[in-house]
N, CA, C and O atoms as a MOPAC input file, in Angstrom:
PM7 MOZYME 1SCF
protein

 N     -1.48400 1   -13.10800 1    -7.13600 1
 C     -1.60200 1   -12.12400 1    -6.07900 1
 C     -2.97100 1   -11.45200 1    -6.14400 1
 O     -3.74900 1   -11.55700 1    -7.09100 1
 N     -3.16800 1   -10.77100 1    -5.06300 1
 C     -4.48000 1   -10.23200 1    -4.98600 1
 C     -4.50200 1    -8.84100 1    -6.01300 1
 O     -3.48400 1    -8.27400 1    -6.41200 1
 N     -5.89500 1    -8.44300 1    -6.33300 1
 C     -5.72500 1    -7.38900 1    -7.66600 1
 C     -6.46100 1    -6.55900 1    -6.39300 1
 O     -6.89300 1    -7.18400 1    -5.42500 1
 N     -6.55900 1    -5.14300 1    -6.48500 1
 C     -7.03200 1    -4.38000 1    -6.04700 1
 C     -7.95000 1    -3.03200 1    -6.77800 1
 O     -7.39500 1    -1.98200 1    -7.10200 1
 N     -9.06600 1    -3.22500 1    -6.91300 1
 C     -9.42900 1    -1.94300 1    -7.57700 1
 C    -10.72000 1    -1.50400 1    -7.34700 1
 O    -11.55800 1    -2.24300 1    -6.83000 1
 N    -10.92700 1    -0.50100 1    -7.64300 1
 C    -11.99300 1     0.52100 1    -7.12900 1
 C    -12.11400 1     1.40500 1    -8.11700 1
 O    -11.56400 1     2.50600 1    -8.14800 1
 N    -13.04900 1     0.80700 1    -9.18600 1
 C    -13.41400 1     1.06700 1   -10.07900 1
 C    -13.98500 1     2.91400 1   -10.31000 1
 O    -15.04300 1     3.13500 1    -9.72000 1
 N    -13.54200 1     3.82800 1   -10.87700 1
 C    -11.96000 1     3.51000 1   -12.21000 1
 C    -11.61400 1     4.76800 1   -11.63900 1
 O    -11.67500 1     5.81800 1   -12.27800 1
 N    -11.13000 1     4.66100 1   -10.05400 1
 C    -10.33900 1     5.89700 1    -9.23600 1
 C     -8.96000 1     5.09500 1    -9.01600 1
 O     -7.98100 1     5.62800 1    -9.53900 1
 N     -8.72500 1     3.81600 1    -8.27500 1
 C     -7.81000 1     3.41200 1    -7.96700 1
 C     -7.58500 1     1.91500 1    -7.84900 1
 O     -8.26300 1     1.13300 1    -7.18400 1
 N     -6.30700 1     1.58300 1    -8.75400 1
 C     -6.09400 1    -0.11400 1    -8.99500 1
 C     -4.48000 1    -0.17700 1    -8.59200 1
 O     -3.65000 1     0.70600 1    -8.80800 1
 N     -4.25700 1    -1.50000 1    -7.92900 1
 C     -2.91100 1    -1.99400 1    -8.11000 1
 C     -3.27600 1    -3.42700 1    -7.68300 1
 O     -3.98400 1    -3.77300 1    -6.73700 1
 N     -2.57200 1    -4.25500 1    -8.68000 1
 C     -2.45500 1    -5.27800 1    -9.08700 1
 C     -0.72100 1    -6.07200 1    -9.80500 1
 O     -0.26800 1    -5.71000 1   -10.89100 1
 N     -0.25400 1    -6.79100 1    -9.20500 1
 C      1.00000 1    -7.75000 1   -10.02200 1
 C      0.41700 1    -8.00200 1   -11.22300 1
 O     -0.77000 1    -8.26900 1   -11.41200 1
 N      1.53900 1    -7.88400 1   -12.26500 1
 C      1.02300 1    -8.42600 1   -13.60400 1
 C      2.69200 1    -8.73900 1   -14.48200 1
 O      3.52800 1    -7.93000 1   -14.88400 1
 N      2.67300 1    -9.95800 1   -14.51800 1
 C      4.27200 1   -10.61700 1   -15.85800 1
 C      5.68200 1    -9.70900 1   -14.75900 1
 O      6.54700 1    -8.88400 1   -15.05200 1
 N      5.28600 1   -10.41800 1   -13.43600 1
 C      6.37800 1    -9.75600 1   -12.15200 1
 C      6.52500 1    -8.01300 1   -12.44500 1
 O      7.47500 1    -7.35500 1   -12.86900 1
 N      5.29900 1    -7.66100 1   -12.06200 1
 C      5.27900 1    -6.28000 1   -11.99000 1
 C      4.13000 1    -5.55500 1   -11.56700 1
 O      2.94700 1    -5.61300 1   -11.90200 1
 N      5.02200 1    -4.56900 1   -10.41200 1
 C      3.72000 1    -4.40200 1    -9.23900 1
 C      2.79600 1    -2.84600 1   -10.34500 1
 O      3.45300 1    -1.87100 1   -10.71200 1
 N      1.58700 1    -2.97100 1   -10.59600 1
 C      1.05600 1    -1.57600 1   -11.45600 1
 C      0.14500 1    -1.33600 1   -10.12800 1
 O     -0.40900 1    -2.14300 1    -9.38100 1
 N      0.21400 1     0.32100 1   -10.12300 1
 C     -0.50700 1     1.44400 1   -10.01900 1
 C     -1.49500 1     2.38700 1   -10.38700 1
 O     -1.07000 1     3.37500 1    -9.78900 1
 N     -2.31600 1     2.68100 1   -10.84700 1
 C     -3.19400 1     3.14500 1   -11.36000 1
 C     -4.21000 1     4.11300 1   -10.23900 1
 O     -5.15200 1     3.63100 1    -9.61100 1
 N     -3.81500 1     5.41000 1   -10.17700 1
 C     -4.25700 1     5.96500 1    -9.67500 1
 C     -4.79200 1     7.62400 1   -10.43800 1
 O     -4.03500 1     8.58900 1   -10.54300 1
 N     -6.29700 1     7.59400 1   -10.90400 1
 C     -6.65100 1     8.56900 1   -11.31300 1
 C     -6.80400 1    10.46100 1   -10.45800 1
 O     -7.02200 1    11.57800 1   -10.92800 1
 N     -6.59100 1    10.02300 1    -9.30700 1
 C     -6.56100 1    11.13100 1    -8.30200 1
 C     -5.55000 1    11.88900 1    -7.88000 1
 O     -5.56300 1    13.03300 1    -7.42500 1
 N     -4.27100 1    10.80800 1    -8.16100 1
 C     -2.66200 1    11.54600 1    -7.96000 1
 C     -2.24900 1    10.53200 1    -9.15500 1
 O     -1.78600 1     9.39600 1    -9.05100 1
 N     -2.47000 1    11.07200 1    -9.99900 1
 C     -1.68500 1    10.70000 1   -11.38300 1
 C     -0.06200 1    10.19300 1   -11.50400 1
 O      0.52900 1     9.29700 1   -12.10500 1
 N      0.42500 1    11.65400 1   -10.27900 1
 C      2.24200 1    11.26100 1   -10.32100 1
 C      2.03800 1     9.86100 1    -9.36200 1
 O      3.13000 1     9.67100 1    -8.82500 1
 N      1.55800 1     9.33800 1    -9.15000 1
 C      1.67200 1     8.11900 1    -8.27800 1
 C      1.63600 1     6.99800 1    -9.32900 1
 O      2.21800 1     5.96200 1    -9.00900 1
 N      0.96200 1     7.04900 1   -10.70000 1
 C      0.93400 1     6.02400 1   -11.64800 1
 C      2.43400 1     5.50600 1   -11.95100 1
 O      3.40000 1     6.26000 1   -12.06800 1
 N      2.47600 1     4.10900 1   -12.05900 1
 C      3.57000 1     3.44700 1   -12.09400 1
 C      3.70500 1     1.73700 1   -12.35100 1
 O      2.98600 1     0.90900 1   -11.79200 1
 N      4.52100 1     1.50200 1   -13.08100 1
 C      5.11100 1    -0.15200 1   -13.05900 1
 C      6.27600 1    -0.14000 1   -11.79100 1
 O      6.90600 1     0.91600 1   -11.74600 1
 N      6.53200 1    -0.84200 1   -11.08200 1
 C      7.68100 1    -1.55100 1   -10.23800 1
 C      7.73600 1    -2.44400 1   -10.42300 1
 O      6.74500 1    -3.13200 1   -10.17700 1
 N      9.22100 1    -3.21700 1   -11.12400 1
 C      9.35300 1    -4.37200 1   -11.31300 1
 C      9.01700 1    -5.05400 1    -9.66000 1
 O      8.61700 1    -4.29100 1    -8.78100 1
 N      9.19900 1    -6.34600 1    -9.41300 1
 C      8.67700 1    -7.01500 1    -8.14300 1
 C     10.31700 1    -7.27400 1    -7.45500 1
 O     10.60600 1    -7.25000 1    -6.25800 1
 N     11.26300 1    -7.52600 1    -8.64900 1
 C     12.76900 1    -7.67600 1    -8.40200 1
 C     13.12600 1    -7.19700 1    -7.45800 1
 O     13.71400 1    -7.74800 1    -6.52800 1
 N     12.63800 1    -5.43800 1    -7.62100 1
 C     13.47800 1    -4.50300 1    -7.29000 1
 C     12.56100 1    -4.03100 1    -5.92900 1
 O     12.99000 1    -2.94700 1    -5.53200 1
 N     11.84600 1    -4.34300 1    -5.40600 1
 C     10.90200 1    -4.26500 1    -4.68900 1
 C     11.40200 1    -4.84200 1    -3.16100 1
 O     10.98400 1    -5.99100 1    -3.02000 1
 N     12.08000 1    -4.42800 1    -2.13000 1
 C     12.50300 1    -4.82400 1    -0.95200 1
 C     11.29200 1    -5.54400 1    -0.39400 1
 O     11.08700 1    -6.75500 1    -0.31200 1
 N     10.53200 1    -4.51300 1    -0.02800 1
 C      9.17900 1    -4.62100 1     1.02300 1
 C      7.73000 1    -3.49400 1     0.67300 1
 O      7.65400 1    -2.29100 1     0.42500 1
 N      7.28700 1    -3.98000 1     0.73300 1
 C      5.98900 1    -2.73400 1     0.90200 1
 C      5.51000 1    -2.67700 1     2.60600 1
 O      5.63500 1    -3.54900 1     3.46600 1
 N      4.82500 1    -1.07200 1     2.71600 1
 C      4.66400 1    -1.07700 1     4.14300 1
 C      2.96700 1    -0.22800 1     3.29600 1
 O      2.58800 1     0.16300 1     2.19200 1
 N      2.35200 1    -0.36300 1     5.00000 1
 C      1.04200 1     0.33500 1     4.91800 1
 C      1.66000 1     1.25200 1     5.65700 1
 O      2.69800 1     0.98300 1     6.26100 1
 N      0.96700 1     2.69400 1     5.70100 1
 C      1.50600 1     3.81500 1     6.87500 1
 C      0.08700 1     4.56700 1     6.84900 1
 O     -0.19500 1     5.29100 1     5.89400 1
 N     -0.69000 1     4.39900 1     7.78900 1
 C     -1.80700 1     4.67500 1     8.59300 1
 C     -1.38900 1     6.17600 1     9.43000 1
 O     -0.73900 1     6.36800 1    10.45800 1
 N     -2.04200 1     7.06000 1     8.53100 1
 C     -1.90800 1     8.79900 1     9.13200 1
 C     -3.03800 1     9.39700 1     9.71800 1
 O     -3.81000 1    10.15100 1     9.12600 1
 N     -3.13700 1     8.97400 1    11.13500 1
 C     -4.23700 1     9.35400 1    11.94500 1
 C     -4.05100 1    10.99600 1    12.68600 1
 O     -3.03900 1    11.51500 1    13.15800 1
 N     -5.06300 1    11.38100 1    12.59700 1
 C     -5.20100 1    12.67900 1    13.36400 1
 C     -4.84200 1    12.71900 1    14.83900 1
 O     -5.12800 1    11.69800 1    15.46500 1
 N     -4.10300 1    13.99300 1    15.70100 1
 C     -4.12600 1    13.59600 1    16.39700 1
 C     -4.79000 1    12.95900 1    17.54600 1
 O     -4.18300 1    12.12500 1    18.21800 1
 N     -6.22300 1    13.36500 1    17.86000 1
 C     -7.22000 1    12.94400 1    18.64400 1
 C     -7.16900 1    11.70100 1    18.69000 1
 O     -6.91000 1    11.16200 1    19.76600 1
 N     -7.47300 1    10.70600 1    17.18300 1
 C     -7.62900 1     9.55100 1    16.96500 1
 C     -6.11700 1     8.74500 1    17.41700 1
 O     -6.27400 1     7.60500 1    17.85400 1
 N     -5.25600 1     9.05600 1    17.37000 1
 C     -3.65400 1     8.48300 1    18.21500 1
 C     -4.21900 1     8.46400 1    19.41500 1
 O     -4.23500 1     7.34200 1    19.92000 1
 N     -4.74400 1     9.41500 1    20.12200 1
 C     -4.91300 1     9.14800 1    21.97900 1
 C     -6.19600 1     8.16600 1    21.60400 1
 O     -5.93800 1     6.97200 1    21.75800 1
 N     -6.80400 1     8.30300 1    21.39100 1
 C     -7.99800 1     7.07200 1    21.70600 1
 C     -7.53900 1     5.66700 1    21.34300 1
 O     -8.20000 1     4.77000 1    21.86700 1
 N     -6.52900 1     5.29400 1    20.54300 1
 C     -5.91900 1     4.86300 1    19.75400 1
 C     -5.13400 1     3.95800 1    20.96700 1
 O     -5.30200 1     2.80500 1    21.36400 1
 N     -4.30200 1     4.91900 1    21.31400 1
 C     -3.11300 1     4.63200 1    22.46400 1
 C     -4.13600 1     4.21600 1    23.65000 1
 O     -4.37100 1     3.02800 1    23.87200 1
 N     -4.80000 1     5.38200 1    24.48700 1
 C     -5.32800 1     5.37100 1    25.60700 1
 C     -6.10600 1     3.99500 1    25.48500 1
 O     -5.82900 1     3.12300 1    26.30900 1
 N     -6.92100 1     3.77800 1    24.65500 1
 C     -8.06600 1     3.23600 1    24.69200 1
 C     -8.25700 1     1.97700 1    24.14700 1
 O     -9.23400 1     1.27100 1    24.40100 1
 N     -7.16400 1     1.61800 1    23.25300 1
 C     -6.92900 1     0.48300 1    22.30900 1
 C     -7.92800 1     0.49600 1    21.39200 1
 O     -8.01800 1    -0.69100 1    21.08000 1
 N     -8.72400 1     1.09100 1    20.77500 1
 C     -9.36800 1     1.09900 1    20.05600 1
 C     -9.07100 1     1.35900 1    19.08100 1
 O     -8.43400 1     2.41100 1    19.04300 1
 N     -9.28500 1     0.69300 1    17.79200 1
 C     -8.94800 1     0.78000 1    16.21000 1
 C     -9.60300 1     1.39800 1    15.52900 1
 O    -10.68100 1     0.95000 1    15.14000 1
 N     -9.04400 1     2.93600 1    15.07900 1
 C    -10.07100 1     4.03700 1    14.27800 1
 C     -9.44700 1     4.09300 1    13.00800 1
 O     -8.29800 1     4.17100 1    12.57200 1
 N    -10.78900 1     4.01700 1    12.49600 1
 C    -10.88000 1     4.62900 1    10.77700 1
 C     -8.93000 1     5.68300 1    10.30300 1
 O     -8.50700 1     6.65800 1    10.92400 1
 N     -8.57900 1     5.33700 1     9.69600 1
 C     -7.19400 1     6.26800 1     9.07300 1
 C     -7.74500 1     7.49100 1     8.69700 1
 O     -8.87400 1     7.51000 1     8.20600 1
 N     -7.03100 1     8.63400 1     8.87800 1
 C     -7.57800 1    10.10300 1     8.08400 1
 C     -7.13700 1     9.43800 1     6.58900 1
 O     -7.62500 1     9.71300 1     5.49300 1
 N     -6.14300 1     8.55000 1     6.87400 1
 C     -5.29900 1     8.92200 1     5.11500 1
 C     -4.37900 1     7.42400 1     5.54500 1
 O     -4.01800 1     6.93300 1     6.61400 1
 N     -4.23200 1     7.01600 1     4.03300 1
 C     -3.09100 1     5.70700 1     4.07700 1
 C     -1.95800 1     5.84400 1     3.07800 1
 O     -2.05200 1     6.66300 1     2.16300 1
 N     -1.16700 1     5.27200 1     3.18500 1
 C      0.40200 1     5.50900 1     2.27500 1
 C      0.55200 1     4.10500 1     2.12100 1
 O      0.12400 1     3.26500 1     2.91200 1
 N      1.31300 1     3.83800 1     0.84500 1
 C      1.81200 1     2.46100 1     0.79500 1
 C      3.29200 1     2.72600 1     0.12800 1
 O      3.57300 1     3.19200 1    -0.97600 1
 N      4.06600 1     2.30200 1     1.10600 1
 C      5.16100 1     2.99400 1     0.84100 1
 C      5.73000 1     1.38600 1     0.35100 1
 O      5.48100 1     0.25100 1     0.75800 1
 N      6.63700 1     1.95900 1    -0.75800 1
 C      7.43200 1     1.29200 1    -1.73100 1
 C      8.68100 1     1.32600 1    -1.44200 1
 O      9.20000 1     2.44200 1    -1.42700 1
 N      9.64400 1    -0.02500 1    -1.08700 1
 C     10.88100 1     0.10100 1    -0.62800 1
 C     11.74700 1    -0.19600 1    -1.60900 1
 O     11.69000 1    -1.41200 1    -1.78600 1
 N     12.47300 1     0.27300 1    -2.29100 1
 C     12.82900 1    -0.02100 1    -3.29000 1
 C     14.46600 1    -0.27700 1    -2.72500 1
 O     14.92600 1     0.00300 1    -1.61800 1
 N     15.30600 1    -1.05400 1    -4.17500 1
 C     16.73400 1    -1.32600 1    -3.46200 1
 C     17.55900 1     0.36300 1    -3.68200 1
 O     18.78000 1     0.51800 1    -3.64000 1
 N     16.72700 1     1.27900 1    -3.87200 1
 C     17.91800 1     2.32000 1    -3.95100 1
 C     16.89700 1     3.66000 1    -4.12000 1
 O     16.89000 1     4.61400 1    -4.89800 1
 N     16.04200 1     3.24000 1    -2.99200 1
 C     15.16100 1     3.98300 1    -1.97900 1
 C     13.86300 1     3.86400 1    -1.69500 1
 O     13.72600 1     2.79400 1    -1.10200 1
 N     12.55300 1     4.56600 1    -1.84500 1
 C     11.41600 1     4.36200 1    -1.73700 1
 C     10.49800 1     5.09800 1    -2.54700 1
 O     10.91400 1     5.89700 1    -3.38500 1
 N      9.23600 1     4.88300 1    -2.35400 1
 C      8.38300 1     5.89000 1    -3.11100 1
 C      7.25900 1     5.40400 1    -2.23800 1
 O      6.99100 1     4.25200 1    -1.89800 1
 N      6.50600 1     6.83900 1    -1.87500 1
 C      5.00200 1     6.48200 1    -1.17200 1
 C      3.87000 1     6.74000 1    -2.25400 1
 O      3.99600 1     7.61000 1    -3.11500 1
 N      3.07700 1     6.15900 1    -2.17800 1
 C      1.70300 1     6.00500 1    -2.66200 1
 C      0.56400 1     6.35400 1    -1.88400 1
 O      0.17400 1     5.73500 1    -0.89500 1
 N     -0.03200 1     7.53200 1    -2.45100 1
 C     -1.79700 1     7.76800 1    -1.78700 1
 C     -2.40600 1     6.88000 1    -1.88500 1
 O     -2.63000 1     6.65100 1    -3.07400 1
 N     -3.00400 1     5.92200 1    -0.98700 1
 C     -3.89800 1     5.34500 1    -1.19300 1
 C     -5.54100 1     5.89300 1    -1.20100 1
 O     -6.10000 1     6.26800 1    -0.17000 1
 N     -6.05800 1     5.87400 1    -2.25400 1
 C     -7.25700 1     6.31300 1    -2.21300 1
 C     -8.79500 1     5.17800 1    -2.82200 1
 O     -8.86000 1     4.22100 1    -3.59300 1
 N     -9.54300 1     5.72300 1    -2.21900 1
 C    -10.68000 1     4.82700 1    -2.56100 1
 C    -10.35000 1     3.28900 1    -3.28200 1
 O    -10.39400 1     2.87200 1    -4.43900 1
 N     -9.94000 1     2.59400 1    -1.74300 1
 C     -9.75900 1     1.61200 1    -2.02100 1
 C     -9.97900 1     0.65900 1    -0.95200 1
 O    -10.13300 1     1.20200 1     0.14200 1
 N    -10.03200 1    -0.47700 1    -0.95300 1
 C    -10.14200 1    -1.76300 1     0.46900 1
 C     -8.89900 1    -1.51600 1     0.99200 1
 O     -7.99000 1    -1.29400 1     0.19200 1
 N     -8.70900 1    -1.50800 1     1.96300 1
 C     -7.73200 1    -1.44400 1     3.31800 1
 C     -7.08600 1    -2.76400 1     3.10100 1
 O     -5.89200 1    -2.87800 1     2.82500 1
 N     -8.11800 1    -4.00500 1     3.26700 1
 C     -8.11600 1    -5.26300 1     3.70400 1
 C     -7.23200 1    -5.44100 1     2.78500 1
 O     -6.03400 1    -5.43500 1     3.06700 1
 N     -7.72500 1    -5.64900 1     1.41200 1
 C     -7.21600 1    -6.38600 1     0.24200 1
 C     -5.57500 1    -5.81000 1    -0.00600 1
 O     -4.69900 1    -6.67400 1    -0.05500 1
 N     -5.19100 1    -4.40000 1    -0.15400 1
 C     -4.61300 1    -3.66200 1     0.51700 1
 C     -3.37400 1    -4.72500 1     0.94400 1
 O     -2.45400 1    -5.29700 1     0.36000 1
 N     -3.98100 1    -4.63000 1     2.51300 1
 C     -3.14900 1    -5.60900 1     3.43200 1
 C     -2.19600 1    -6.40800 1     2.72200 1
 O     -1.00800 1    -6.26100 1     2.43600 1
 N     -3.35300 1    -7.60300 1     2.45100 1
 C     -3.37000 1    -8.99100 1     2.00000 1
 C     -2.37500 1    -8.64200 1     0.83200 1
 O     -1.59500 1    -9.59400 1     0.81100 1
 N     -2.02400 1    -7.77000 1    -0.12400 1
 C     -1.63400 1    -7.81100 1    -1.27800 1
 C     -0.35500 1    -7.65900 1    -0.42800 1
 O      0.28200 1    -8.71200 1    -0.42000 1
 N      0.20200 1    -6.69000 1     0.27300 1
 C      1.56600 1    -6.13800 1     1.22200 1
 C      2.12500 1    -7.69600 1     1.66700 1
 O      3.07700 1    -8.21100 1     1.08000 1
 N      1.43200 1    -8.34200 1     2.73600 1
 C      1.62900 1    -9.22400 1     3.18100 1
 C      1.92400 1   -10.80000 1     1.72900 1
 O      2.58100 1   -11.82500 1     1.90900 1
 N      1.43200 1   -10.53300 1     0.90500 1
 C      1.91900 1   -11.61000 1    -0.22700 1
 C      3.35300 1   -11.42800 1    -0.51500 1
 O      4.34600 1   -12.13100 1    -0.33000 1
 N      3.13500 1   -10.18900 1    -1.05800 1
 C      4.35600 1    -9.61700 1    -1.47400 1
 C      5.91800 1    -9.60100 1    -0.72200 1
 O      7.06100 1    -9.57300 1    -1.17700 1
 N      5.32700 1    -9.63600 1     0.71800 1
 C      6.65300 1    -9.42300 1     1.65600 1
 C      6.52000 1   -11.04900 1     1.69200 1
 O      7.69900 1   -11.38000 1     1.81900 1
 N      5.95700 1   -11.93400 1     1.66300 1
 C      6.14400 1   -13.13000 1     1.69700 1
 C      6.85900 1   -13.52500 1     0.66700 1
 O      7.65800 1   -14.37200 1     1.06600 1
 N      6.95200 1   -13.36200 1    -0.28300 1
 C      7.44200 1   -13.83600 1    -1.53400 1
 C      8.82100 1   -13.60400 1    -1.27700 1
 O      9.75400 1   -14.37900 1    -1.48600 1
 N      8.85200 1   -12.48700 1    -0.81400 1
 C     10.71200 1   -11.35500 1    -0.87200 1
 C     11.53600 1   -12.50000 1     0.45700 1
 O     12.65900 1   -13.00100 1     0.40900 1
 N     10.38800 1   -12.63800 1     1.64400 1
 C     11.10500 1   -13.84300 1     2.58400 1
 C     11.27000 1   -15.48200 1     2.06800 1
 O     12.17100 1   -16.13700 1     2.59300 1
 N     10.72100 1   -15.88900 1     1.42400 1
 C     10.64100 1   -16.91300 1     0.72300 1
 C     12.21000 1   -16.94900 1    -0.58600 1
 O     12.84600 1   -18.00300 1    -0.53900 1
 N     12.50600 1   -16.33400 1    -1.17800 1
 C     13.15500 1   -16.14300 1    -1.71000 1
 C     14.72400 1   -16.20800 1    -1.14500 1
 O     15.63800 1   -17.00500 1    -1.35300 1
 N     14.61700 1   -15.06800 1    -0.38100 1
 C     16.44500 1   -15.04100 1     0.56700 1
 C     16.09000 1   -16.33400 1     1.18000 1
 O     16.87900 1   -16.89400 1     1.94200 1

């Protein structure tokens, strides 16, 4: 899977089926999740309001004030700050991950 990090504010990376966290900026966000127990991951893109109407009106794709990577777990969730980090890679790591979970059932 893809590793993610942004040297040495914010990492998450799979490692021996287990999703790690490493976040020096919101500490309570540091964490192992097994991959087992792991439903889905989502991105959640928290735009201001201005940037929603240009957004909506205009179709145009603006910069996030702020991102969440919310963790679905089988017996609830947990969100994650995403901070100083690639969006993209980000993505790509969500999208592996939910592939794996469809691949599986």
């Amino acid at each position: 899977m893809t590793r993610v990090r942004k040297n040495p504010l914010f990492e998450i990376y799979t490692e021996n089926n287990f999703l790690i966290i490493n976040n020096t900026n919101y500490v309570k966000d540091n964490g192992k999740y097994e991959l087992e127990s792991i439903s889905s991951l989502e991105l959640i893109r928290n735009l201001s309001f201005f940037n929603k109407i240009i957004e909506v009106i205009f179709g145009f794709s603006v910069p996030a004030k702020s991102n969440v990577l919310r963790i679905n777990l089988e017996n609830g969730f947990k969100d994650i700050v995403l901070t100083n980090c690639d969006i993209k890679k980000v993505e790509i790591l969500i999208y592996e991950k939910n592939q794996m979970t469809i691949n599986k059932e």
